[in-house]
PAZAPA-4460 file (N, C-alpha, C; in steps of 0.05 Angstrom, whole numbers, plus 32768, in hexadecimal, padded with zeros to 4 digits):
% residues 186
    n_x    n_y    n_z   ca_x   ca_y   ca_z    c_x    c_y    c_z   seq   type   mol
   8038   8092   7DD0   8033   80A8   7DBF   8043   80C0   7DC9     1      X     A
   8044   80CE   7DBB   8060   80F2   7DC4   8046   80F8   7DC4     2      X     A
   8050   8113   7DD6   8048   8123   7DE1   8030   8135   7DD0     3      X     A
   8038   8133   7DB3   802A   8145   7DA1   8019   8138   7D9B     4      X     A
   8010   810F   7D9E   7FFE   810D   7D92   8003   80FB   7D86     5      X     A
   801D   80FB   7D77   802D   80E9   7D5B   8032   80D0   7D65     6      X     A
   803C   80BE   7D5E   8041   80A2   7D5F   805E   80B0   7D5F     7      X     A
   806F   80A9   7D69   808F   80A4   7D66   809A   809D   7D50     8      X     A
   80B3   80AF   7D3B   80B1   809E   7D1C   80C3   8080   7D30     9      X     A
   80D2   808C   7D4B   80E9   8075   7D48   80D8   805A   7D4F    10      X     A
   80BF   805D   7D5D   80AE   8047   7D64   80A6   803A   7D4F    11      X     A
   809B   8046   7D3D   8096   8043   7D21   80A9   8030   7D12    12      X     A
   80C0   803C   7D13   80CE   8030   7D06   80DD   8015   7D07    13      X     A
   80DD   8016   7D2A   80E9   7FFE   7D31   80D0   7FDF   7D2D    14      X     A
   80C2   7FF0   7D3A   80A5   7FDC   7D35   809E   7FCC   7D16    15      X     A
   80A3   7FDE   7D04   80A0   7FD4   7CE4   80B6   7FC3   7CE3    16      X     A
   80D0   7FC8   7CEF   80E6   7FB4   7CE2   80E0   7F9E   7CEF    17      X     A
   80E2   7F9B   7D06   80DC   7F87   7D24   80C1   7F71   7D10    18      X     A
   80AE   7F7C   7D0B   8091   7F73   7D02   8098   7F66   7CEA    19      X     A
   80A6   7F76   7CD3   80A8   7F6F   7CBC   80C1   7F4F   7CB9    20      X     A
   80D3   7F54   7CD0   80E4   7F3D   7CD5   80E1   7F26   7CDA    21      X     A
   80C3   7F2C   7CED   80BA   7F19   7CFC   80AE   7F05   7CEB    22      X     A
   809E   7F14   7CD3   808B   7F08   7CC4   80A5   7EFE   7CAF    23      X     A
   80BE   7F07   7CA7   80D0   7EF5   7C9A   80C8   7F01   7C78    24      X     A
   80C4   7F1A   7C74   80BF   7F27   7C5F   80CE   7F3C   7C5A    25      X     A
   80CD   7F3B   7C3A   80EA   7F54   7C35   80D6   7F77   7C35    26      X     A
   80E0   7F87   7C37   80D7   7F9E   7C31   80C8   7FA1   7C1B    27      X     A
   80D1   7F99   7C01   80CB   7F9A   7BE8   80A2   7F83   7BFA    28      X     A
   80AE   7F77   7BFA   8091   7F68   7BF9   807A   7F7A   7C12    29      X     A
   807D   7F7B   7C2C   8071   7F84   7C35   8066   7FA1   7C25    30      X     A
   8079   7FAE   7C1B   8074   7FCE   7C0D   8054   7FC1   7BF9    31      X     A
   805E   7FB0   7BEB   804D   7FA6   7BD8   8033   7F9A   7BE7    32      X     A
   802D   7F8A   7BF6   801A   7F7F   7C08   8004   7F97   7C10    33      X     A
   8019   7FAE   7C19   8006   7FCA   7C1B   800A   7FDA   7C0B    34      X     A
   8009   7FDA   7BFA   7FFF   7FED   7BDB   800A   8009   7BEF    35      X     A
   8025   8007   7BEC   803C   802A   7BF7   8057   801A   7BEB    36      X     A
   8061   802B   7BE4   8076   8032   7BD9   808E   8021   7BE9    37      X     A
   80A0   8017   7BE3   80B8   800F   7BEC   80C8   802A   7BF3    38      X     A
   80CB   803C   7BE5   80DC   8054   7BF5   80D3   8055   7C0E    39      X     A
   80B5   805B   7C13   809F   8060   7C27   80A6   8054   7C3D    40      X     A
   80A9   8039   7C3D   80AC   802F   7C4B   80C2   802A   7C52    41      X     A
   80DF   802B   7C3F   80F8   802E   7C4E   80FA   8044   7C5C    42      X     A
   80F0   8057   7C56   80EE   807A   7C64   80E2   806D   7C85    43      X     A
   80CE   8059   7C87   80C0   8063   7C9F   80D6   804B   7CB3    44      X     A
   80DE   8035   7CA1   80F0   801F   7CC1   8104   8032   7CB9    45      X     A
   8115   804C   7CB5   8122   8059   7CBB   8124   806D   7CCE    46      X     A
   810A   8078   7CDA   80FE   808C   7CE4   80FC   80AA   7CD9    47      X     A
   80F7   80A6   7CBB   80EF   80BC   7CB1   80D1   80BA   7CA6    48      X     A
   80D1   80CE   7C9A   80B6   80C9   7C8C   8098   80D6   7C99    49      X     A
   8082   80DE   7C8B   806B   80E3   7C9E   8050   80CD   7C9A    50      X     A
   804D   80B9   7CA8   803F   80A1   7CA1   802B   80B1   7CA6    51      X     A
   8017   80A8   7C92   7FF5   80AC   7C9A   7FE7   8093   7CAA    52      X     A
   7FD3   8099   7CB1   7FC0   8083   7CC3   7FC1   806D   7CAD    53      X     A
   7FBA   8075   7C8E   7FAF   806B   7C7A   7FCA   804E   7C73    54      X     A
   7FE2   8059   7C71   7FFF   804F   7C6E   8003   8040   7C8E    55      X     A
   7FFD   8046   7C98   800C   802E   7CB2   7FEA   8017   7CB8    56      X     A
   7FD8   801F   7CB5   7FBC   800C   7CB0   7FC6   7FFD   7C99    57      X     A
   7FCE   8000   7C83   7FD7   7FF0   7C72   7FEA   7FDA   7C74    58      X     A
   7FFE   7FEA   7C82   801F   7FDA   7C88   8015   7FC4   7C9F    59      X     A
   8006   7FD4   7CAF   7FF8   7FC0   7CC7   7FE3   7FA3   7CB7    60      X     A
   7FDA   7FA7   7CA4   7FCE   7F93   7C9D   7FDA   7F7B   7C88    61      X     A
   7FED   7F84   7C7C   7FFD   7F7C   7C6C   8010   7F68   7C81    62      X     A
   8023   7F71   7C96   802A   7F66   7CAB   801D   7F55   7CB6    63      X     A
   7FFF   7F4A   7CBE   7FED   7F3E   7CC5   7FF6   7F47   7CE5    64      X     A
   7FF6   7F66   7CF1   7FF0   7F6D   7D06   7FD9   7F7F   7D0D    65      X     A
   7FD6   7F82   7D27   7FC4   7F93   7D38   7FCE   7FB1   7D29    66      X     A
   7FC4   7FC3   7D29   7FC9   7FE5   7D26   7FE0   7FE9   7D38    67      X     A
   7FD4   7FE7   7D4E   7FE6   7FF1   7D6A   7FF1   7FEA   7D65    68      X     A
   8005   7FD8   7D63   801A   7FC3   7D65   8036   7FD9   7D4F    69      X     A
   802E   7FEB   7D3F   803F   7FFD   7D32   8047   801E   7D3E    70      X     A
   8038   801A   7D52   8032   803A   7D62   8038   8036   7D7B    71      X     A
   8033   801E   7D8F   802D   8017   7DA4   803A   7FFA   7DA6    72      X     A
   8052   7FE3   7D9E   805D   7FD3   7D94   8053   7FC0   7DB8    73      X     A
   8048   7FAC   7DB8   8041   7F9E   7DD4   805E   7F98   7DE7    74      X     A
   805F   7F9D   7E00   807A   7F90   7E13   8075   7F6F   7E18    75      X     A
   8090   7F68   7E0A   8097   7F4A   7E0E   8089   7F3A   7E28    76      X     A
   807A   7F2E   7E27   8070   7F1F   7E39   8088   7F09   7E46    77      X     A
   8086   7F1A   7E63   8099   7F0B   7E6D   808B   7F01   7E8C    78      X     A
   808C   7EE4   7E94   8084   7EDB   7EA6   8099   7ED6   7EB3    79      X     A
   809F   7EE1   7ECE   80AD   7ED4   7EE9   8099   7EC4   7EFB    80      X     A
   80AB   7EA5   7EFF   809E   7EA4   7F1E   80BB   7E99   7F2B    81      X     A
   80B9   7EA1   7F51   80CF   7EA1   7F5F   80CA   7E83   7F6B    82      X     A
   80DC   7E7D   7F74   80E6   7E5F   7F7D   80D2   7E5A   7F91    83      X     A
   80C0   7E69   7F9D   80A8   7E67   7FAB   8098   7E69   7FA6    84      X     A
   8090   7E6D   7F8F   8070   7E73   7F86   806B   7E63   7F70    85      X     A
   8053   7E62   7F6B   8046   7E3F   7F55   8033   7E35   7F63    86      X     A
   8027   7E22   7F54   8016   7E0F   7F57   801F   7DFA   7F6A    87      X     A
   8025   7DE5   7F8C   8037   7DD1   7F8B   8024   7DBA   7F8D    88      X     A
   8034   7DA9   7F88   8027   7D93   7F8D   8038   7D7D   7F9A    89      X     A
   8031   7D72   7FB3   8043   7D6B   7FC2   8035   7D4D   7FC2    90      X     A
   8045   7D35   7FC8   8047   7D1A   7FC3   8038   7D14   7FDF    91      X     A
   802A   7CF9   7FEF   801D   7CF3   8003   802D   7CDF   800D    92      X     A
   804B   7CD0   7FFD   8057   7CC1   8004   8078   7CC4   8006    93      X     A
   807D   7CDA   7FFD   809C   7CE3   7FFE   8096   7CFE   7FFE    94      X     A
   80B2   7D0C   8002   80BD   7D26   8009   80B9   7D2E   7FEC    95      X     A
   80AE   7D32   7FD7   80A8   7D3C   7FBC   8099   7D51   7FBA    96      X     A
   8099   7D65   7FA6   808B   7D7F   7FA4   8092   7D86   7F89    97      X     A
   807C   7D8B   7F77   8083   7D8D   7F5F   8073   7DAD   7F5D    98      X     A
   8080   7DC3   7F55   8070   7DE6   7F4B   8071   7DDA   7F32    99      X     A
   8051   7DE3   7F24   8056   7DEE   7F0A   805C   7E02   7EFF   100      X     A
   8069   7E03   7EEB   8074   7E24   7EE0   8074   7E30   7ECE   101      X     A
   806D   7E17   7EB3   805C   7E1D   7E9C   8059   7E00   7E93   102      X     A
   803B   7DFF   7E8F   802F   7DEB   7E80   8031   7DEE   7E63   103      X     A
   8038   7DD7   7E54   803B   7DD2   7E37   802A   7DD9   7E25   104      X     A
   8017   7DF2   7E14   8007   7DED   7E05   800A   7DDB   7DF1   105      X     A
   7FF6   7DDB   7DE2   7FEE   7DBB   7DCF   8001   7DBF   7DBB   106      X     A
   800F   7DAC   7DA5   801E   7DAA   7D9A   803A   7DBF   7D99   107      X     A
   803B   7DC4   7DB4   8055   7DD3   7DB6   806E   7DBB   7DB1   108      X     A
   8086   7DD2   7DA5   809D   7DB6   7DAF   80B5   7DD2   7DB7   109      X     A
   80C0   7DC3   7DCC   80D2   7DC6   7DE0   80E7   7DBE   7DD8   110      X     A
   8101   7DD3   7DDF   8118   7DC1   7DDF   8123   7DCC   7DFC   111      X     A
   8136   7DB6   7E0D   813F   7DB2   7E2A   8159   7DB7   7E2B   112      X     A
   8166   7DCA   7E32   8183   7DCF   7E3A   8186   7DD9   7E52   113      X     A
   819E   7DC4   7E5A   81AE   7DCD   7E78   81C1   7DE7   7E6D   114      X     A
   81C6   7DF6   7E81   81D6   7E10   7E76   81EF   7E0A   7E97   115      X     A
   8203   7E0F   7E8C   8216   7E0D   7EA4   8222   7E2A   7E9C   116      X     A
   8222   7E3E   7EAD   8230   7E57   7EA6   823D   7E6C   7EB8   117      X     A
   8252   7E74   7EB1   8265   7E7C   7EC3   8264   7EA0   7EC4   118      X     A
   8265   7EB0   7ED6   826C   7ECD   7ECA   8279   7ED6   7EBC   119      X     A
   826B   7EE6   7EB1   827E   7EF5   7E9B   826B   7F06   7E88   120      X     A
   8278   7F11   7E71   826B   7F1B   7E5D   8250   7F0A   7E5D   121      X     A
   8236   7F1F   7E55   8213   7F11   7E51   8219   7EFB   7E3A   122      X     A
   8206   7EE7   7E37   81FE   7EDE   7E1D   81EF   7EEF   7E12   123      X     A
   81EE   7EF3   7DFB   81DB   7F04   7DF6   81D1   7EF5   7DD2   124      X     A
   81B7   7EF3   7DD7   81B2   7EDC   7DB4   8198   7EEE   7DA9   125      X     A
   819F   7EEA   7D96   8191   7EF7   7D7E   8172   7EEC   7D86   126      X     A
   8165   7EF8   7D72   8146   7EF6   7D7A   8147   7ECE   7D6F   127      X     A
   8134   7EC2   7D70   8133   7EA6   7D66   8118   7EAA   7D54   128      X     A
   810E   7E92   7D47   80F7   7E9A   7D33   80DD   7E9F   7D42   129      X     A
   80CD   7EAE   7D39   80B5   7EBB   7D42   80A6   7EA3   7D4E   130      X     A
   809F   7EAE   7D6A   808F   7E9F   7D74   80A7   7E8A   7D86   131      X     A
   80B8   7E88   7D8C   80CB   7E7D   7DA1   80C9   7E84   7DBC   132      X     A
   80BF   7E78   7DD3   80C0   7E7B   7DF1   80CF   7E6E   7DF9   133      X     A
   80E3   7E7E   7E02   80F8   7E75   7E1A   80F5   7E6C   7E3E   134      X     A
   80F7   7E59   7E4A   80F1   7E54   7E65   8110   7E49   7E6C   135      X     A
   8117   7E59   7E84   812A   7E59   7E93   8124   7E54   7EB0   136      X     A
   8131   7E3B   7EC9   812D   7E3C   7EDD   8145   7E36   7EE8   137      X     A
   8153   7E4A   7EF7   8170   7E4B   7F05   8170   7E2E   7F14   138      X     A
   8180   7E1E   7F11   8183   7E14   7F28   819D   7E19   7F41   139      X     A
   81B1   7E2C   7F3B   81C6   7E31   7F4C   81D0   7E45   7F48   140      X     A
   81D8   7E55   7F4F   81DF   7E6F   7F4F   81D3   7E8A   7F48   141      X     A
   81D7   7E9B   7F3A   81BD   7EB5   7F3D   81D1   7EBF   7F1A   142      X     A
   81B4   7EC6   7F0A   81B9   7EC7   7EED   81A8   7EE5   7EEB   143      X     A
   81AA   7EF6   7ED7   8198   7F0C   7ECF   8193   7F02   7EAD   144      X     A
   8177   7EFA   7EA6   816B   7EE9   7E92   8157   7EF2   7E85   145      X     A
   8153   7EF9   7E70   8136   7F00   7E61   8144   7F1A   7E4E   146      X     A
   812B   7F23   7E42   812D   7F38   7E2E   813F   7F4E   7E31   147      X     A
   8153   7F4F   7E20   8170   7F60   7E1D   816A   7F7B   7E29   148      X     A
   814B   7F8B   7E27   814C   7FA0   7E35   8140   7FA7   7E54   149      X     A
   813C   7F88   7E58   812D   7F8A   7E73   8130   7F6B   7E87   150      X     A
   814F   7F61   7E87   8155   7F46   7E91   8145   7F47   7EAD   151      X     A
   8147   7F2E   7EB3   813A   7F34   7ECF   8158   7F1C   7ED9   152      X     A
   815A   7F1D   7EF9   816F   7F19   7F14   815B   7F04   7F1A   153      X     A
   816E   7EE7   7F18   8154   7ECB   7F1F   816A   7EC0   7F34   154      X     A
   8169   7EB0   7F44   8174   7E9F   7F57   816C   7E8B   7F55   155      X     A
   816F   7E6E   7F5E   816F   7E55   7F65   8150   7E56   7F6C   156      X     A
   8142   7E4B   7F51   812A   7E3E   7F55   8118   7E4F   7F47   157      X     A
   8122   7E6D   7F41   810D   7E82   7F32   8110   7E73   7F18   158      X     A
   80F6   7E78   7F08   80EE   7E74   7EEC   80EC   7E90   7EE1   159      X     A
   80F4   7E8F   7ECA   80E2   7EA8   7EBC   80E0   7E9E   7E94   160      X     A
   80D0   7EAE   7E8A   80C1   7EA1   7E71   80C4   7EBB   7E62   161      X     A
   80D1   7EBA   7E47   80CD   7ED1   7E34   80D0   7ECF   7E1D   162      X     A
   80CF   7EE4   7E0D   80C9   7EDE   7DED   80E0   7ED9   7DE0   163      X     A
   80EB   7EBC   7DD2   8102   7EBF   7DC8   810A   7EC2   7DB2   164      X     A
   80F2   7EDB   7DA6   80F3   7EDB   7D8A   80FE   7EFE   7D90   165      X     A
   8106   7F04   7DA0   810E   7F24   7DA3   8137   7F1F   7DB7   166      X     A
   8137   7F35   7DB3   8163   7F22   7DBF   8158   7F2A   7DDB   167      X     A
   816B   7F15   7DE2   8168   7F0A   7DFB   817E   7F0C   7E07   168      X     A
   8187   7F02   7E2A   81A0   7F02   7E36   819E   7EEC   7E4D   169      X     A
   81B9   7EE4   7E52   81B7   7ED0   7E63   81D3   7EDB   7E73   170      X     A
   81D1   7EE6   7E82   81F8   7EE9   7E91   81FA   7EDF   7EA6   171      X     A
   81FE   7EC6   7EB6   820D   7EC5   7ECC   8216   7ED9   7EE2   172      X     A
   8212   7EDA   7EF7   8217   7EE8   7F08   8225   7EE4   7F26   173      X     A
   8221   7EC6   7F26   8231   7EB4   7F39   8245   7E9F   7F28   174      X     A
   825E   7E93   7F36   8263   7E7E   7F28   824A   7E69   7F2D   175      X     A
   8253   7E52   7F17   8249   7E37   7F1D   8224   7E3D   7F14   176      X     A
   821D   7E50   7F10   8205   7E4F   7F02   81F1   7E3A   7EF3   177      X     A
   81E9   7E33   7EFA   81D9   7E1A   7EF2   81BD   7E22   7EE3   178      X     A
   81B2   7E1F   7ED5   8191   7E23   7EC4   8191   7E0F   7EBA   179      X     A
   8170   7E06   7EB4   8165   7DF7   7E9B   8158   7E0F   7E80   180      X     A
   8162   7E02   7E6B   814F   7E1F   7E5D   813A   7E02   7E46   181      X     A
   8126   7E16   7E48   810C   7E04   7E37   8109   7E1A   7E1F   182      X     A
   8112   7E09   7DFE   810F   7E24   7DF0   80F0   7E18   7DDE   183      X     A
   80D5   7E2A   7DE4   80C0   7E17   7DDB   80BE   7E2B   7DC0   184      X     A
   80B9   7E13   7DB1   80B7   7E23   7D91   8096   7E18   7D89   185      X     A
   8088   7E2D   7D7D   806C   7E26   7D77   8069   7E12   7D59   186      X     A
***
């Protein structure tokens, strides 16, 4: 919230487009869903406009979100764990050790890619469809990986987990870079 009190229009605004994308709906329809105007609402994902409580309770329900979520938009849930930390579980007959690092919920499906990648310019990929989790675990070299405004620096053996329905980055930072990426779609 600013200082005076107000919601941010630019918070506002980004949050309605981000929300309204997510849900895969045109302006015209969401406008309609909450009984406001299509100008109205091109005015507010522009950052103009003076929304009332009455107009963004609306747009919020029409959206099928939380209130906050247009004023206050939630930070990407992002899980790190480092090449030492986890669950292990170690074998009673060989040199084996298995960390867990994310368990599968129920009818998830996964897809498995080796990433081989060299320095240079980031990857950088567009958001994927709502509800996409990304899992990345370096296996060789040191990568900076996760959400375009807040990558995180992983090394050989770090995991980290994030939303890959928002853009994302993958850059290399050593040669010879090695990852698995798990892209789990709901």
């Amino acid at each position: 919230m600013a200082s005076d009190g107000k919601a941010p229009l630019d918070v506002i605004a980004s949050s309605l487009r981000r929300e309204r994308e997510r849900a895969g709906l045109s302006l015209t329809e969401v406008a309609r869903r909450a009984g406001v105007a299509k100008s109205t609402l091109s005015q507010l994902e522009s950052g103009t406009g003076n929304p009332s409580v009455e107009t963004l309770w609306a747009l919020s329900v029409a959206l099928d979100i939380q209130f906050a979520q247009l004023i206050d938009p939630p930070k990407p849930r992002v899980q790190v764990i480092r090449a030492d930390e986890g669950p292990v579980v170690r074998s009673e007959r060989t040199d084996y050790q298995a960390t867990l690092v994310s368990s599968c919920p129920p009818n998830a499906r996964r897809d498995v890619y080796r990433l081989a990648v060299e320095p240079g310019p980031a990857r950088e990929s567009d958001p994927h469809l709502p509800g996409v989790v990304e899992h990345v675990v370096i296996s060789a070299g040191r990568a900076l990986v996760g959400v375009i405004e807040d990558p995180v620096e992983l090394g050989p053996g770090d995991y980290i987990a994030y939303p890959g329905d928002v853009a994302h980055v993958f850059q290399a930072l050593e040669p010879g870079t090695r990852a698995v990426l798990i892209s789990e779609h709901p």
